[in-house]
PDB file of N, CA, C, O and CB in Angstrom:
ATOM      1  N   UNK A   1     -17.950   1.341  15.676  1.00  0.00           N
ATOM      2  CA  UNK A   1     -18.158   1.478  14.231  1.00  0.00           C
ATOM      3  C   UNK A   1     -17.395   2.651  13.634  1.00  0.00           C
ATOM      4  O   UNK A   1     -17.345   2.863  12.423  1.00  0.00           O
ATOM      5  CB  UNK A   1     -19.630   1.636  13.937  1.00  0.00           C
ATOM      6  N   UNK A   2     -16.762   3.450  14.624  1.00  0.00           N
ATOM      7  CA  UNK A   2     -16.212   5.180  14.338  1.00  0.00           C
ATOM      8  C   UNK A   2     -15.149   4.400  13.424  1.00  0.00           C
ATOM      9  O   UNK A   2     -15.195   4.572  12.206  1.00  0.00           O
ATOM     10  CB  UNK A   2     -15.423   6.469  15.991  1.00  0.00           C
ATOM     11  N   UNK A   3     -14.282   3.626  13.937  1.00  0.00           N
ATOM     12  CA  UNK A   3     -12.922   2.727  14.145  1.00  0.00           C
ATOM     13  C   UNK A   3     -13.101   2.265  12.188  1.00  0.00           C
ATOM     14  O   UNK A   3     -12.524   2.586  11.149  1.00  0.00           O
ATOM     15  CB  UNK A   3     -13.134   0.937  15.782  1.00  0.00           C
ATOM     16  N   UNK A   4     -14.292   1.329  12.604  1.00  0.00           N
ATOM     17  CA  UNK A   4     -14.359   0.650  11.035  1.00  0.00           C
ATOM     18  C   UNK A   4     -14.683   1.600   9.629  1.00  0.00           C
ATOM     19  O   UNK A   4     -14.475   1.219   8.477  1.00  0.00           O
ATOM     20  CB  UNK A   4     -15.646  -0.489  11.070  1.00  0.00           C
ATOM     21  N   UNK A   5     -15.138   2.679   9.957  1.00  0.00           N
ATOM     22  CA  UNK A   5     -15.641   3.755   8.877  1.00  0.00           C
ATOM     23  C   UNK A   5     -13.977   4.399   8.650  1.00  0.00           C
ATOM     24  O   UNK A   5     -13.356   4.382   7.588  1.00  0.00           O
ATOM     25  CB  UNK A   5     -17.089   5.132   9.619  1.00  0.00           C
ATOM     26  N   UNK A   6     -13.721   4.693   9.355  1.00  0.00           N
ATOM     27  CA  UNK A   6     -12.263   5.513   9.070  1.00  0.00           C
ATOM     28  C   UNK A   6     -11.446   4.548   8.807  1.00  0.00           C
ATOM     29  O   UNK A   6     -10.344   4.947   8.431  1.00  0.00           O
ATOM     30  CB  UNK A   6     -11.591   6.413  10.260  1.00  0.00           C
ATOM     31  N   UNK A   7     -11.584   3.342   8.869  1.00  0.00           N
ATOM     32  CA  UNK A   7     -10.191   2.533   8.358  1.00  0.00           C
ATOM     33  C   UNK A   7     -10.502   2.371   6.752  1.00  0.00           C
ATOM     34  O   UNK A   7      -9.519   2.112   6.059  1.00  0.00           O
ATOM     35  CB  UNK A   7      -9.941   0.764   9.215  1.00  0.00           C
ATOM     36  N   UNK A   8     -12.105   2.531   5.917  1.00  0.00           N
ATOM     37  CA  UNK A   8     -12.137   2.753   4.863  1.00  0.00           C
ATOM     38  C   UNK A   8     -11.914   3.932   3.992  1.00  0.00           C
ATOM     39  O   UNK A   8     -11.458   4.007   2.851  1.00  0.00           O
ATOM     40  CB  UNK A   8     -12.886   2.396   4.787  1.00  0.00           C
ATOM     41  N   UNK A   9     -12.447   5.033   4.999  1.00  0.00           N
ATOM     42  CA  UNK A   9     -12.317   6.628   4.225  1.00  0.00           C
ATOM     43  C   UNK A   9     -10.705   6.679   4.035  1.00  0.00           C
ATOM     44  O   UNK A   9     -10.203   6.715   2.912  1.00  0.00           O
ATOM     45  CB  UNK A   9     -12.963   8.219   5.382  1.00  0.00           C
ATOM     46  N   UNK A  10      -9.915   6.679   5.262  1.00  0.00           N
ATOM     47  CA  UNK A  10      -8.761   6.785   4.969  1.00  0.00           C
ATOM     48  C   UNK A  10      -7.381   5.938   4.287  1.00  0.00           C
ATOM     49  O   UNK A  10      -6.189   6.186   4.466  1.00  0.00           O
ATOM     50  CB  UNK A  10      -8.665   7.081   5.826  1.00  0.00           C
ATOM     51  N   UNK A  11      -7.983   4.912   3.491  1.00  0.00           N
ATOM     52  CA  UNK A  11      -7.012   4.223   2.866  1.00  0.00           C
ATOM     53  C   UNK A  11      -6.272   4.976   2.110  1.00  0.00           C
ATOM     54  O   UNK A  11      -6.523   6.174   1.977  1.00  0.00           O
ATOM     55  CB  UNK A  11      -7.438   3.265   2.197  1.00  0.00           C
ATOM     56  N   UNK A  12      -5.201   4.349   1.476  1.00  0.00           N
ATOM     57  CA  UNK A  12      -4.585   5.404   0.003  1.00  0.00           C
ATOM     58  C   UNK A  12      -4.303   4.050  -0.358  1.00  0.00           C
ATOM     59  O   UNK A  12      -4.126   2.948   0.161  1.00  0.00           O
ATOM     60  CB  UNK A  12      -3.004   6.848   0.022  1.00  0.00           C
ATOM     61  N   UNK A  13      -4.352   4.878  -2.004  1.00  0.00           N
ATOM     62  CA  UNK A  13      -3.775   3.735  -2.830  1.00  0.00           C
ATOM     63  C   UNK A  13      -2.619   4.079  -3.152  1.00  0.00           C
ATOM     64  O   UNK A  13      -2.331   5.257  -3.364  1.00  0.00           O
ATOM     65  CB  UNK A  13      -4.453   3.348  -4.012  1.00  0.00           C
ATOM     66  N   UNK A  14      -1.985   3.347  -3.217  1.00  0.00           N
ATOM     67  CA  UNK A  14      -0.264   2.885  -3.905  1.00  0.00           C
ATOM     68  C   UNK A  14       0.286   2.412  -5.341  1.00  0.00           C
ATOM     69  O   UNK A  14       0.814   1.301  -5.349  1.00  0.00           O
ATOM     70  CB  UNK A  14       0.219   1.658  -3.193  1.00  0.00           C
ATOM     71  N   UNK A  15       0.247   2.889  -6.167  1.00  0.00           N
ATOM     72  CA  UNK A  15       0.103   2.246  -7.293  1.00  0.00           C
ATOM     73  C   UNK A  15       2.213   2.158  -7.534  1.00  0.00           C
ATOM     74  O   UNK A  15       2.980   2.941  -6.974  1.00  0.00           O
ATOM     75  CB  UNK A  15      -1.152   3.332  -8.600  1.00  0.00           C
ATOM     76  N   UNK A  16       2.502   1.402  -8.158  1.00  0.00           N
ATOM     77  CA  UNK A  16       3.870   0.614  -8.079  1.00  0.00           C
ATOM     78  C   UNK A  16       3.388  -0.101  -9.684  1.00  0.00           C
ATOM     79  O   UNK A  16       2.253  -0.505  -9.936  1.00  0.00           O
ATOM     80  CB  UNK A  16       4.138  -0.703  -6.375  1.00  0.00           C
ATOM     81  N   UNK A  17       4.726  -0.128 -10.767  1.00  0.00           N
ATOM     82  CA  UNK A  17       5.132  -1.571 -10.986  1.00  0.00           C
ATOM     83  C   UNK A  17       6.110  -2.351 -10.480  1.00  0.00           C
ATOM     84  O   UNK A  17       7.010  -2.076  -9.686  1.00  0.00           O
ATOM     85  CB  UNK A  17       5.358  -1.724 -12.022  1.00  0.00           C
ATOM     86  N   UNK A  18       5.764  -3.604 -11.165  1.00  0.00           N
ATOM     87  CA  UNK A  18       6.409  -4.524 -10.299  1.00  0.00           C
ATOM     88  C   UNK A  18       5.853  -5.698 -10.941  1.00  0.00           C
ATOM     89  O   UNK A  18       4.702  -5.826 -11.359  1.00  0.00           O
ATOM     90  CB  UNK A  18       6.140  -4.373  -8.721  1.00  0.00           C
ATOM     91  N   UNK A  19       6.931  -6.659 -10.975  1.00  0.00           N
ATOM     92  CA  UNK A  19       6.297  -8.597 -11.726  1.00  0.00           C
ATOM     93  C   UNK A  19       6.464  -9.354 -10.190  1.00  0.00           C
ATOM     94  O   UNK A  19       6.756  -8.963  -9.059  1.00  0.00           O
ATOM     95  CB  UNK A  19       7.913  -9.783 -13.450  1.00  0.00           C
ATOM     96  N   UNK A  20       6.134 -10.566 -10.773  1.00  0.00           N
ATOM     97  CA  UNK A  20       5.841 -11.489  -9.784  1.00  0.00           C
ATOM     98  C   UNK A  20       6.936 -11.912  -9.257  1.00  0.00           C
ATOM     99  O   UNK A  20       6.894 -12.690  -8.304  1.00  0.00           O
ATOM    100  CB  UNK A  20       5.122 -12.504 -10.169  1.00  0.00           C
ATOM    101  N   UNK A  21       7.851 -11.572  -9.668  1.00  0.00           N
ATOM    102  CA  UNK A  21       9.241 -12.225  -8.313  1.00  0.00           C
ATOM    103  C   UNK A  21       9.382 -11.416  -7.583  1.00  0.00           C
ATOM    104  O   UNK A  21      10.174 -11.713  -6.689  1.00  0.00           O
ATOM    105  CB  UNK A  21      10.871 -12.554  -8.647  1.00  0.00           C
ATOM    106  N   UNK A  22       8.736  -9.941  -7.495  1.00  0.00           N
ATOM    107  CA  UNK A  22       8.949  -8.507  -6.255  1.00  0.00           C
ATOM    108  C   UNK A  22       8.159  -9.521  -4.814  1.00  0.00           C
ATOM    109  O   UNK A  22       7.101 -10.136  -4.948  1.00  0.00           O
ATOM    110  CB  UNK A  22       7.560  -6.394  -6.864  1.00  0.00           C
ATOM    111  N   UNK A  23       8.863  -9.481  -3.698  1.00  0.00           N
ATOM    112  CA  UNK A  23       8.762  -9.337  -2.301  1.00  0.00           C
ATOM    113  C   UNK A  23       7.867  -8.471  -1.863  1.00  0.00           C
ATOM    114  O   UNK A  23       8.009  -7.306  -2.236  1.00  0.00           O
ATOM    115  CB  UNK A  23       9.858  -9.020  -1.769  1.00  0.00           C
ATOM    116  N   UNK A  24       7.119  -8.691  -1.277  1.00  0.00           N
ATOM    117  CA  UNK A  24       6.289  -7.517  -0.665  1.00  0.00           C
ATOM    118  C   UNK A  24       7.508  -6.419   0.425  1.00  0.00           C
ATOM    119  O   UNK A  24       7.417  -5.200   0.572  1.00  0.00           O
ATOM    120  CB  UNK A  24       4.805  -8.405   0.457  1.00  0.00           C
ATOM    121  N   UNK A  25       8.478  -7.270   0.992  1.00  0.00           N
ATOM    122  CA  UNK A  25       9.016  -5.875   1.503  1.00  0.00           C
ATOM    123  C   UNK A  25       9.863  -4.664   0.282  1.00  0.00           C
ATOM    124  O   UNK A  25       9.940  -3.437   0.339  1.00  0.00           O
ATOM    125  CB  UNK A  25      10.217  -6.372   2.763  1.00  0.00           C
ATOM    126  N   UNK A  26      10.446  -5.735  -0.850  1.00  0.00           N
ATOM    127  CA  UNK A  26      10.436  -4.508  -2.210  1.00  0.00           C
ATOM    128  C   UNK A  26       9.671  -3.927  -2.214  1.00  0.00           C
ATOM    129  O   UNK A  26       9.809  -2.816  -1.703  1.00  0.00           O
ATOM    130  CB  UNK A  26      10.387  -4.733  -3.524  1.00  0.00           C
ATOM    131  N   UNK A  27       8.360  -4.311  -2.800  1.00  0.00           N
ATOM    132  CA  UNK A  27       6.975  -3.480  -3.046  1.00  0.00           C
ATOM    133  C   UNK A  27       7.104  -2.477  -1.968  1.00  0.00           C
ATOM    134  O   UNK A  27       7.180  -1.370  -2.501  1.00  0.00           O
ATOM    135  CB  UNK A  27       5.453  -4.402  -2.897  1.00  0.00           C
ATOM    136  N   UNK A  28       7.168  -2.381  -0.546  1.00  0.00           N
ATOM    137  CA  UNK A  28       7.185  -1.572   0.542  1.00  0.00           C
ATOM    138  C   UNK A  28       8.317  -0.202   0.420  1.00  0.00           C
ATOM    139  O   UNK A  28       8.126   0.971   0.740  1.00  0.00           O
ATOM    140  CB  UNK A  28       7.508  -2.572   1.748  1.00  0.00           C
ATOM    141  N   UNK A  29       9.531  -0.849  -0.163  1.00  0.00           N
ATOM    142  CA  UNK A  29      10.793  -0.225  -0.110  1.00  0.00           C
ATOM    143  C   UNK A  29      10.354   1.046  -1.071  1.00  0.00           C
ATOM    144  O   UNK A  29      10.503   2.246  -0.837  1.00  0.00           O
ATOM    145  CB  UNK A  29      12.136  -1.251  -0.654  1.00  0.00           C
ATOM    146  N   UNK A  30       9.511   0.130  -2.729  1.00  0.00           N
ATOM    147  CA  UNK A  30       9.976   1.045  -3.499  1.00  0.00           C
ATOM    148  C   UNK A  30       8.578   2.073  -3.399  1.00  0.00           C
ATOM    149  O   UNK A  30       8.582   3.095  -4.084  1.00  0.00           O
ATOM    150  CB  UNK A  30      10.481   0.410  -5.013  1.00  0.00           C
ATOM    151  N   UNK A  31       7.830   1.876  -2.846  1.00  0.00           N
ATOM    152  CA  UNK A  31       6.524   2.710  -2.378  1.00  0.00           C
ATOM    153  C   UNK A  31       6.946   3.865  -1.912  1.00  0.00           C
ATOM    154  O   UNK A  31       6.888   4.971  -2.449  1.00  0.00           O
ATOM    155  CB  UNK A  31       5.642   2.089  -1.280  1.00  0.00           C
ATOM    156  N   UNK A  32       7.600   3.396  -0.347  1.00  0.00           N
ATOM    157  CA  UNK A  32       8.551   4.554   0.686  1.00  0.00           C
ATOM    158  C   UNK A  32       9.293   5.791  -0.577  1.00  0.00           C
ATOM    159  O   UNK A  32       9.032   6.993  -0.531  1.00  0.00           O
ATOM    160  CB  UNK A  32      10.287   3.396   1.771  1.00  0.00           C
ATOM    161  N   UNK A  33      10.040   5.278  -1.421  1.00  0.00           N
ATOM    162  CA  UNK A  33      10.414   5.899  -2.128  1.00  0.00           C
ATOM    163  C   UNK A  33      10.363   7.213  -2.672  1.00  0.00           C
ATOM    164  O   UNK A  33      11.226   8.014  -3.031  1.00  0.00           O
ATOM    165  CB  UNK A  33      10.310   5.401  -2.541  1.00  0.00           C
ATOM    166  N   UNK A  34       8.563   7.226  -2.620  1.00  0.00           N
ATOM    167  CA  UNK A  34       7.835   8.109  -3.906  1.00  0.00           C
ATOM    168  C   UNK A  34       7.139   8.967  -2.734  1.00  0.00           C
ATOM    169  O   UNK A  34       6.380   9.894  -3.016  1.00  0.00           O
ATOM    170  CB  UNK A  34       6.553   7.129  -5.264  1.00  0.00           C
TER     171      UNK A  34
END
């Protein structure tokens, strides 16, 4: 349960724009970015 508690505490959020023709590996690229 150690495993499942820390995979929630430690998320981050990513906030990006972006429309619906972006690729998730774009979305990835332009994340890395920042």
């Amino acid at each position: 349960t150690e495993g499942l508690i820390g995979f929630f505490v430690n998320t981050q959020v990513l906030r990006a724009e972006f429309d619906v023709n972006t690729t998730f590996s774009e979305l990835l690229h332009l994340n890395s970015a920042t």
